[in-house]
N, C-alpha and C positions, 0 to 999 in steps of 0.2 A: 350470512353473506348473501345480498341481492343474486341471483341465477345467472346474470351477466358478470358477475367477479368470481367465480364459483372456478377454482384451480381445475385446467384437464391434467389428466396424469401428466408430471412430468416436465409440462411446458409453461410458459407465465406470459402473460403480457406485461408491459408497462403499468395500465392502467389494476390488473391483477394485484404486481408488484406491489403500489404505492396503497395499495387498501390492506395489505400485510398487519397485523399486529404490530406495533411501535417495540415491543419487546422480541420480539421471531427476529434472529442473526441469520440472513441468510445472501448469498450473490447469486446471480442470477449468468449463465455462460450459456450462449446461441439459445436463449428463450426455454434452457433446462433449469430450472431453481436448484440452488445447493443451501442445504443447512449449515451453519458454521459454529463450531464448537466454541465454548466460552473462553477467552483468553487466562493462562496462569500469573499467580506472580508476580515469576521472571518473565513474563512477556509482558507484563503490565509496568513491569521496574524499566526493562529497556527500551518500554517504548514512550515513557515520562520523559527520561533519560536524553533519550535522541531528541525528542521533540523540543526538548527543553535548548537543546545547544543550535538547532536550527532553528527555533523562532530568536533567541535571546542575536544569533547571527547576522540573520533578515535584518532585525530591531535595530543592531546598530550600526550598519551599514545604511539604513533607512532605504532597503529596496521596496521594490514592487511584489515581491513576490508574497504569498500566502504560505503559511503553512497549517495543515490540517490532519486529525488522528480520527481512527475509528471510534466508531461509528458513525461515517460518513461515506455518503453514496459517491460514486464513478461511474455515468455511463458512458461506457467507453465504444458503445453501437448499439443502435434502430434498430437493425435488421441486419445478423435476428440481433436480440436483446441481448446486451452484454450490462452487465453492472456489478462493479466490485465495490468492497468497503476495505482496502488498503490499510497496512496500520498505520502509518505515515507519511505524507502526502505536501511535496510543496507544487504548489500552481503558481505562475506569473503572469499566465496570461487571465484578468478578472472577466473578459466576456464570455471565456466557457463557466463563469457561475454564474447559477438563476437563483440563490434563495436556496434551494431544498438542496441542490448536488453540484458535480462540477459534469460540464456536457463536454468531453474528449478526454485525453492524453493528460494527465498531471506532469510535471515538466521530471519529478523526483520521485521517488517509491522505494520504501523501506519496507519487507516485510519479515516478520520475527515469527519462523518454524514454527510451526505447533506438531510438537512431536507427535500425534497422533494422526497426523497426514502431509508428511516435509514434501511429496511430492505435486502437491496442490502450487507451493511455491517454487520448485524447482522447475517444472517444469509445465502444468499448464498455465500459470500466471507471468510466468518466464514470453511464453507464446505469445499470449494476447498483450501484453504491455510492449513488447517488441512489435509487433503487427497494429498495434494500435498509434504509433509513437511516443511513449516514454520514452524522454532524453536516457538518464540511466534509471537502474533496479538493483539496490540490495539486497540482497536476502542473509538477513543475521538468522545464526542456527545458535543457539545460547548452549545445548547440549554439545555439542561437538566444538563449539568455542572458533568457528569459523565466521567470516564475512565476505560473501561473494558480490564481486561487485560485476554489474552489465552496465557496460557505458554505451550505448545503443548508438551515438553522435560518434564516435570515434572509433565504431564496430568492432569494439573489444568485449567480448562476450565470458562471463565466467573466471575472473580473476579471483581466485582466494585468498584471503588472507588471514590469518590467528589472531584470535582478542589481545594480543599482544605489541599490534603494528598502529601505526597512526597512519589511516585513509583519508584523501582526499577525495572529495566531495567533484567532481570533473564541472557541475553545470557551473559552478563559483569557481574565480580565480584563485580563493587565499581562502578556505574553508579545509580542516583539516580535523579527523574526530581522531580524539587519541580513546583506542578502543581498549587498551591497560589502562587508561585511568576511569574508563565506564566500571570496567571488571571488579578495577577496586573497589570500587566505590559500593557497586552491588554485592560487592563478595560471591561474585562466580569464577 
C-alpha cells in the first residue's frame, strides 16, 4: 500500500476506505474502522428471503424505489466518516447513488443479528441510522425469533414482535411481511 493509504491505528479515511481489499467486510463509524464477521446460513436464508418480497413488491407496484443487500456501502457522513454495509436496504431517493454506494439515509433498513455481537445492531446502528435519517429500521434477531421494528417518521422506536406476527412495512401503504410464513419456509 502507497505510504499515503497506509491505515493510522484505528482511524480511516475515505480515500484509505475505498483502497481496502475487495474481500476485507468492514464499516467504518466516526472515521474508526470495524471488522465485520462473515454472515450464517440463516442470516443469508433471511436475508434472500426479505429481499426477495421487497424487490418482487417494488416490481409490481412499478415504484421508484431501489432495493439493495450487502455488500453494499452507505455513507451515511463526511465528517467524520461513517459508512455502513446494511443487509437490506431500499433507497428512493436515485441522486443519493453515484455508481459505487448510496450518499445518505436509505429510506428502509433491515438488519439480521449476528449473534456474536446483537449490540452492534441494537444499539449503535439503532443511533446512527436514526441520527442520520432512516425513515424506519428493523432488526430481525432469528435466535430469539423477534422483529423490532423503529419507524423513526412516526417516532415509534422499538416495537417487537414474534416471527409469528404479520408486520407492516410503515414507509409503504399496503406492504405487509408475514414473518410465520418466512419461519416456515426457513424452518426456524
Amino acid at each position: 500500500m502507497p505510504p499515503a493509504l497506509q491505515l493510522r491505528p484505528g482511524t480511516i479515511t475515505l480515500e484509505q476506505y475505498e483502497a481496502l481489499p475487495e474481500n476485507r467486510r468492514a464499516e467504518v463509524f466516526d472515521d474508526v474502522i470495524c471488522d465485520m464477521a462473515s454472515p450464517s446460513q440463516i442470516h443469508q436464508m433471511l436475508s434472500m428471503e426479505l429481499s426477495n418480497i421487497l424487490y418482487n413488491y417494488i416490481k409490481r407496484k412499478n415504484g421508484g424505489c431501489q432495493v439493495f443487500s450487502a455488500p453494499f456501502d452507505v455513507k451515511l457522513s463526511d465528517k467524520p466518516l461513517t459508512i455502513v454495509q446494511p443487509d437490506i436496504m431500499i433507497i428512493c431517493d436515485k441522486d443519493k447513488l453515484d455508481g459505487k454506494r448510496c450518499n445518505g439515509a436509505p429510506d428502509f433498513i433491515i438488519e439480521i443479528v449476528s449473534p456474536g455481537n446483537p449490540s452492534d445492531d441494537y444499539i449503535r446502528k439503532l443511533y446512527y441510522y436514526k441520527n442520520a435519517g432512516v425513515r424506519e429500521y428493523w432488526i430481525v434477531d432469528s435466535r430469539r425469533k423477534i422483529v423490532t421494528v423503529n419507524d423513526f417518521e412516526g417516532d415509534i422506536v422499538s416495537v417487537q414482535y414474534s416471527f409469528d406476527s404479520i408486520i407492516k412495512v410503515n414507509i409503504f401503504d399496503d406492504l405487509y411481511i408475514s414473518f410465520s410464513d418466512i419461519a416456515n419456509l426457513l424452518d426456524i
